[in-house]
Backbone as numpy.savetxt, mean C-alpha at the origin, in Angstrom:
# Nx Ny Nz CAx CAy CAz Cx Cy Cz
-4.01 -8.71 -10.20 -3.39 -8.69 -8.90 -4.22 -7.87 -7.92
-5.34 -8.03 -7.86 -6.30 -7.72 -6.95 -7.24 -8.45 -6.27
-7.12 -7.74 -4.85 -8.03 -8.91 -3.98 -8.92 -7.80 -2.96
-10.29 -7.94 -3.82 -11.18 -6.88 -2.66 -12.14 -8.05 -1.97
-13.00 -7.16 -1.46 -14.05 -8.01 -0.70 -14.76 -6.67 0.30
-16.25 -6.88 0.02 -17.00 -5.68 0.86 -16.83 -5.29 2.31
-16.21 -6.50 2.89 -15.94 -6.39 4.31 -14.42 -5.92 4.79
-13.51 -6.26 3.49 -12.00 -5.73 4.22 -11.84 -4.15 4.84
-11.02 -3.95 5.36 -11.44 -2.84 6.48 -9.82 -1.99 6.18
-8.99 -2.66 5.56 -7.75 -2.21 5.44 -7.78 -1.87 3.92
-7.53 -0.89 3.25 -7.12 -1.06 2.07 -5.54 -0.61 1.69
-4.83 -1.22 0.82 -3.26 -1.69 0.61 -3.43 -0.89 -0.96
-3.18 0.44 -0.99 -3.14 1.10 -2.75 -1.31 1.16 -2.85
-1.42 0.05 -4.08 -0.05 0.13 -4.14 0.34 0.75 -5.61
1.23 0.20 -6.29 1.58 0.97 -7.01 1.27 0.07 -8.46
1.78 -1.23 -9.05 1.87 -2.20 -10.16 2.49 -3.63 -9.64
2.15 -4.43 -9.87 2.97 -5.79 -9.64 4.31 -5.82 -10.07
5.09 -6.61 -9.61 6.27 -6.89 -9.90 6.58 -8.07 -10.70
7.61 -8.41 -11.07 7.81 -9.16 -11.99 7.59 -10.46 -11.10
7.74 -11.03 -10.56 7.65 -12.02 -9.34 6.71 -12.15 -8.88
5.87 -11.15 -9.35 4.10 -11.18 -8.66 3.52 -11.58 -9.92
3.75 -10.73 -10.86 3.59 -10.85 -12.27 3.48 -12.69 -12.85
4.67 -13.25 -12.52 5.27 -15.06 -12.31 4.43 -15.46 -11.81
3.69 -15.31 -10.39 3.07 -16.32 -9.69 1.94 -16.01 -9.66
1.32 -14.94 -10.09 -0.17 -14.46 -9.63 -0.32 -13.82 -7.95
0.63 -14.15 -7.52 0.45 -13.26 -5.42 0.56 -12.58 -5.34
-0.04 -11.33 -5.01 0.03 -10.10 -4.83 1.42 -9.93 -3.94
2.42 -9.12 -3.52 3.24 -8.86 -2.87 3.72 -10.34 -2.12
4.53 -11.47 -3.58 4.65 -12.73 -2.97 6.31 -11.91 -3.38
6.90 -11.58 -2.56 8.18 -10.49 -3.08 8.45 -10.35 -2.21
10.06 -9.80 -1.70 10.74 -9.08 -0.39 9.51 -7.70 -0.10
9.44 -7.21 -1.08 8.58 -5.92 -0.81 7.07 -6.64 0.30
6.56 -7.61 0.16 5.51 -7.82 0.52 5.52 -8.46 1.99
7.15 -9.36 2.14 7.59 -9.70 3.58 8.10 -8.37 4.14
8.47 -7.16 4.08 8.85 -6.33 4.64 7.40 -5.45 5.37
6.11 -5.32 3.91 5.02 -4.34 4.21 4.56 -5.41 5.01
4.22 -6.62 5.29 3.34 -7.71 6.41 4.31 -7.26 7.90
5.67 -7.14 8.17 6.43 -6.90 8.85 5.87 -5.00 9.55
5.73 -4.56 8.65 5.49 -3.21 8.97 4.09 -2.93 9.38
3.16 -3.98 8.89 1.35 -3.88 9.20 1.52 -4.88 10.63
2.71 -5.93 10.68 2.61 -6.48 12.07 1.76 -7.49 11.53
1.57 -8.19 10.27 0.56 -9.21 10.35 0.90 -10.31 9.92
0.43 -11.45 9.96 1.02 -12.76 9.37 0.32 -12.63 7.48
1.17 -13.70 7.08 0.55 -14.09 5.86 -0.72 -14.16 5.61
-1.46 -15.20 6.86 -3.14 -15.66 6.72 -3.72 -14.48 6.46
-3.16 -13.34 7.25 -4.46 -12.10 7.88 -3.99 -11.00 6.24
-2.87 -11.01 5.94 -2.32 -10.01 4.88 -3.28 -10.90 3.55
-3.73 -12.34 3.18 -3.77 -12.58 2.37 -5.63 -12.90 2.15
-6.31 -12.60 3.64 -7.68 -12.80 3.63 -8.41 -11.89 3.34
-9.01 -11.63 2.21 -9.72 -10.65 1.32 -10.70 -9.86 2.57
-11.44 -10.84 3.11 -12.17 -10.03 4.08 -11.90 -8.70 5.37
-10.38 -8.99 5.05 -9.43 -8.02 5.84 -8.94 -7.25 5.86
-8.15 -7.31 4.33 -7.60 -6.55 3.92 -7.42 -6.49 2.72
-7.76 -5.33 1.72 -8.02 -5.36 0.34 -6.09 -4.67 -0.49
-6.62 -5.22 -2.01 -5.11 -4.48 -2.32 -5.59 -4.05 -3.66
-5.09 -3.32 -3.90 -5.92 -2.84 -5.26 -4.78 -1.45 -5.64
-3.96 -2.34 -6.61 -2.26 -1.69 -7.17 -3.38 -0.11 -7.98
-2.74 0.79 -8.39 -2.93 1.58 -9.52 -2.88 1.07 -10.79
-1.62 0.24 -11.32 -2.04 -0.71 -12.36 -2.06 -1.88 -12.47
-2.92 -2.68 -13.14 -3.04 -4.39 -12.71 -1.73 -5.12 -13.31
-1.15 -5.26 -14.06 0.06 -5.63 -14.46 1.19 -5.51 -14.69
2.12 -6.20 -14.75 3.18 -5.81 -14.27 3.97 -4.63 -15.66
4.27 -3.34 -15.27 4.98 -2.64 -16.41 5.70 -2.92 -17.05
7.15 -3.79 -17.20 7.75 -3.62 -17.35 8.73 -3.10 -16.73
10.48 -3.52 -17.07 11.18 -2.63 -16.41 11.65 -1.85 -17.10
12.59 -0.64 -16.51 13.44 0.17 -16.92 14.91 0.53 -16.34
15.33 1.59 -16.36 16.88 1.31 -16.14 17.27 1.59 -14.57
16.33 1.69 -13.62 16.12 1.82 -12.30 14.70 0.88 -11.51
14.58 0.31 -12.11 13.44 -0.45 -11.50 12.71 -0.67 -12.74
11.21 -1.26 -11.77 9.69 -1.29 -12.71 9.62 0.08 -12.94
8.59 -0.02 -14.20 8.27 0.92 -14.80 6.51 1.77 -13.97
7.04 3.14 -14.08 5.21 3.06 -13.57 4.08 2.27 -14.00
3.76 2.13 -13.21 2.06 1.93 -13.65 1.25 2.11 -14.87
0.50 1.21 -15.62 0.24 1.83 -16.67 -1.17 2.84 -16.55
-1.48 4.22 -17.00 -2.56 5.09 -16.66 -3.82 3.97 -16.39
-3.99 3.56 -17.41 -5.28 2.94 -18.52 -6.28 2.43 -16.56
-5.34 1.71 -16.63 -6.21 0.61 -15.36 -6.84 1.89 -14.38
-5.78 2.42 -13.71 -6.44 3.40 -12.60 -7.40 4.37 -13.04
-7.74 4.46 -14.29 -8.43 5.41 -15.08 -9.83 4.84 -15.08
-9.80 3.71 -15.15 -10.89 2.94 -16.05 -11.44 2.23 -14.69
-10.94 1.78 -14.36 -11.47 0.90 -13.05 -10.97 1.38 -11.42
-10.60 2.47 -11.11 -10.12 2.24 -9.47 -11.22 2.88 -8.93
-12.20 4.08 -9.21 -13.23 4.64 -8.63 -14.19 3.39 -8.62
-14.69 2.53 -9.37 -15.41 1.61 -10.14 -15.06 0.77 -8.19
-14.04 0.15 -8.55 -13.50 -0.74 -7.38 -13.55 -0.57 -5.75
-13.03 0.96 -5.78 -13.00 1.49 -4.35 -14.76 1.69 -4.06
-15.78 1.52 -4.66 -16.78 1.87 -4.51 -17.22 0.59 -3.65
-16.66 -0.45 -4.09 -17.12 -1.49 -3.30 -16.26 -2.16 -2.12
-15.53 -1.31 -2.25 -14.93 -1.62 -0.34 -15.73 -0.65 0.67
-16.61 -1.00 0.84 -17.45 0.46 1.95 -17.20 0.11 3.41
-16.66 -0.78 3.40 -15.77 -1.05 5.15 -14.18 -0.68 5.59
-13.55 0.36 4.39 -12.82 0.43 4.87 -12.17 1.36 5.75
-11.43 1.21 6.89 -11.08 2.39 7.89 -9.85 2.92 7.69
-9.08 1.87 7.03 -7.57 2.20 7.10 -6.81 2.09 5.39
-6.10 2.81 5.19 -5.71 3.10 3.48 -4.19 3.33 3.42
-3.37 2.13 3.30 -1.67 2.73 3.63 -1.74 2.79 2.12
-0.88 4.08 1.57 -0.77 4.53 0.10 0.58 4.23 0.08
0.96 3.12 -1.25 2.53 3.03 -1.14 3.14 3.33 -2.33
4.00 4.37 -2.18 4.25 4.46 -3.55 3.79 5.83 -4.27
4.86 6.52 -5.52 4.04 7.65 -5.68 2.87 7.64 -6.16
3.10 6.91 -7.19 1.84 6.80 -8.27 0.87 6.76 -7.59
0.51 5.90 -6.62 -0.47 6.20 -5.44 -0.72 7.00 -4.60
0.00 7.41 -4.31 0.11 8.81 -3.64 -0.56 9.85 -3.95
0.03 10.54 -5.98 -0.48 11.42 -6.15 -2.49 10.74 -6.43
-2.22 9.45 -6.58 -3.59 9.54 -6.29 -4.87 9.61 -5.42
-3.96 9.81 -4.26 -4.52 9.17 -2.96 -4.70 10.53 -2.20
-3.39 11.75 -2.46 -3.31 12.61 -1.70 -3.63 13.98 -2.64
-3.83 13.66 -4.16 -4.11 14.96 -4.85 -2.16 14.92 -5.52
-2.14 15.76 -6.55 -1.05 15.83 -7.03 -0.40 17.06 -6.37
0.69 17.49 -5.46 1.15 17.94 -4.75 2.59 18.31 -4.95
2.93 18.78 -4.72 4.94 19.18 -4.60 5.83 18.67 -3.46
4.94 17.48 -2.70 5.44 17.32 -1.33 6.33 15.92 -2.10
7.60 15.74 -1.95 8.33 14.82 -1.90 8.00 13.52 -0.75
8.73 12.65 -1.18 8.19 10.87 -0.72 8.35 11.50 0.93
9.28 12.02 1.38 10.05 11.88 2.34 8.91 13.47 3.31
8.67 14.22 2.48 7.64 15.35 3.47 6.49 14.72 3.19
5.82 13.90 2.31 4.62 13.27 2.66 4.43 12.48 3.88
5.68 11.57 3.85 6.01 10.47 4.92 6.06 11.08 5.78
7.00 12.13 6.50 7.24 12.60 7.35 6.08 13.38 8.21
4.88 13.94 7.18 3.59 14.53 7.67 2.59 14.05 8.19
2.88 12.49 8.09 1.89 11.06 8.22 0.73 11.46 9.38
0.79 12.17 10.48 -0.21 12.56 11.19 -1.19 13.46 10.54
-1.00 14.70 9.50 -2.07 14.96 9.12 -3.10 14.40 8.65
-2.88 12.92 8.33 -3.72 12.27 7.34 -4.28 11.16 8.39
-3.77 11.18 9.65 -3.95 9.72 10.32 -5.67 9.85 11.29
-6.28 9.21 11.42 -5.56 7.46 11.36 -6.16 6.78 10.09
-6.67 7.47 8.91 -7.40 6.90 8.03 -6.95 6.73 7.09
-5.30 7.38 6.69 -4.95 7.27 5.57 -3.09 7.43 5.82
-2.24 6.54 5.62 -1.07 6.68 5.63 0.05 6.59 4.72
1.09 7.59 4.63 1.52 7.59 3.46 2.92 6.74 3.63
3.02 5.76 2.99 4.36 4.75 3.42 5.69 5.14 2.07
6.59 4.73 1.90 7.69 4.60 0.84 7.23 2.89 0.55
7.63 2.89 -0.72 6.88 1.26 -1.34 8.43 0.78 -0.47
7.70 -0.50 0.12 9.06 -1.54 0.74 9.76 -2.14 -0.14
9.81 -1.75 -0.99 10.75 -2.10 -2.21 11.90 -2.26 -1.19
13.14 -3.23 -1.41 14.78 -3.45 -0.88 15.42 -2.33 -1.64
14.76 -1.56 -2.73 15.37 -0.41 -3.44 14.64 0.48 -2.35
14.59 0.81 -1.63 14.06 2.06 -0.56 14.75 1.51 0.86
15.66 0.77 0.85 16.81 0.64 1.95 17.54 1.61 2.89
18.23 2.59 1.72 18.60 3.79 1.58 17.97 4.90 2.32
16.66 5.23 1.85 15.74 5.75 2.47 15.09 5.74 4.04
15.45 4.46 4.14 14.98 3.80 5.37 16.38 3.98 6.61
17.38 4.04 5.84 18.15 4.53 6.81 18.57 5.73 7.01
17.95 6.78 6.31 18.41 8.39 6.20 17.09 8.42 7.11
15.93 7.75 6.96 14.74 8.40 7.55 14.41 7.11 8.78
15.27 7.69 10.06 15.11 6.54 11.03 13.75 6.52 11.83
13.61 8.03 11.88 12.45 7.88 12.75 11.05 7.40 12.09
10.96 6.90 10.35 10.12 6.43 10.14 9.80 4.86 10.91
10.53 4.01 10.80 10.67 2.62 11.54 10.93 2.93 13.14
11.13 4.14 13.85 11.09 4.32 15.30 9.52 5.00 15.39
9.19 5.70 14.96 8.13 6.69 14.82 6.76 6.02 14.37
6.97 6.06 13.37 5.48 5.23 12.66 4.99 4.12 12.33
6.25 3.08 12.25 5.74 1.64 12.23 5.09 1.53 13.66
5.25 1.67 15.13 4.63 1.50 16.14 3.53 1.61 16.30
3.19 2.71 15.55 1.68 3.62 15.71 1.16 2.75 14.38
1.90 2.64 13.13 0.52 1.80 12.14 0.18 0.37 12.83
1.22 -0.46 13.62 0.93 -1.37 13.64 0.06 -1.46 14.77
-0.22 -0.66 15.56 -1.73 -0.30 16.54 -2.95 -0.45 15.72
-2.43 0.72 14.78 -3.80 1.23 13.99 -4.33 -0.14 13.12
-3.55 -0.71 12.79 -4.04 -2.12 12.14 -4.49 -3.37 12.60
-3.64 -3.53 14.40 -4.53 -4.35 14.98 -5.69 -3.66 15.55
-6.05 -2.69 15.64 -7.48 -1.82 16.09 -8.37 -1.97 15.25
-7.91 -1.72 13.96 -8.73 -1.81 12.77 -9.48 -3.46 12.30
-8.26 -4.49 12.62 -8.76 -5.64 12.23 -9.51 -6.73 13.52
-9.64 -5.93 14.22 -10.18 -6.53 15.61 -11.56 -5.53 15.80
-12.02 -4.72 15.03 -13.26 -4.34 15.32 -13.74 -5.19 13.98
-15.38 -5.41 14.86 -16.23 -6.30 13.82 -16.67 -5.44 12.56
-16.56 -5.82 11.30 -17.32 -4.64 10.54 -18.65 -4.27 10.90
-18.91 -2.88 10.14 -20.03 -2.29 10.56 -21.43 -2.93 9.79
């Protein structure tokens, strides 16, 4: 469930496929994936054209579930191959991290909860943003934390048409 390419300019670090992604082979062919295209502001074509935008989960298959969802990620993949991978996106400007598992990989392993990472999103901007996975299980979240969808969807979805409207370098 990965789709790079030397020229995409966006990179999408998510967390593991879902069972539904897992089924069809589409990366974020899931509510989670119509909600994050909704939140990047982009259509299908532009979310699904390698040259644009890369996705590259922490683990390539789907975990398994458990008694609250999928299961994390399995280590093995992000261990073995994500330095390997990210080496060959050298165009990219923009990095939405979704998800913890990504997170602690993205931001260092930290004590900052989903919600003070999210909430800090300018220290890291405009090159790196920390989202809650659009999981329909982060609903909840989304309505305790309003000013994320008043606040920061506005500003990523700038940063992403800025990003995908400059020519690569």
């Amino acid at each position: 469930m990965v789709q790079i390419h030397p020229e995409a300019r966006i990179l999408i670090a998510g967390q593991a496929p879902g069972k539904r992604v897992h089924d069809t082979g589409i990366p974020f062919n899931d509510p989670s994936g119509d909600r994050l295209r909704e939140w990047m502001g982009v259509s299908k074509e532009v979310f699904y054209d390698e040259k644009q935008i890369a996705l590259l989960p922490m683990g390539f298959c789907f975990p398994g579930t458990g008694k609250s969802g999928d299961l994390p990620p399995r280590p093995e993949c992000a261990q073995r191959w994500r330095e390997q991978l990210l080496a060959q996106l050298p165009n990219i400007k923009l990095i939405l991290v979704l998800g913890k598992h990504a997170q602690s990989y993205h931001f260092g392993k930290n004590k900052l909860s989903l919600t003070e990472l999210a909430a800090g999103w300018q220290d890291y901007w405009p090159n790196k943003v920390p989202l809650p996975h659009p999981s329909p299980r982060n609903n909840i979240w989304l309505k305790r934390n309003p000013w994320f969808e008043q606040e920061l969807i506005p500003q990523l979805q700038t940063r992403v048409d800025e990003v995908l409207s400059r020519p690569v370098d």
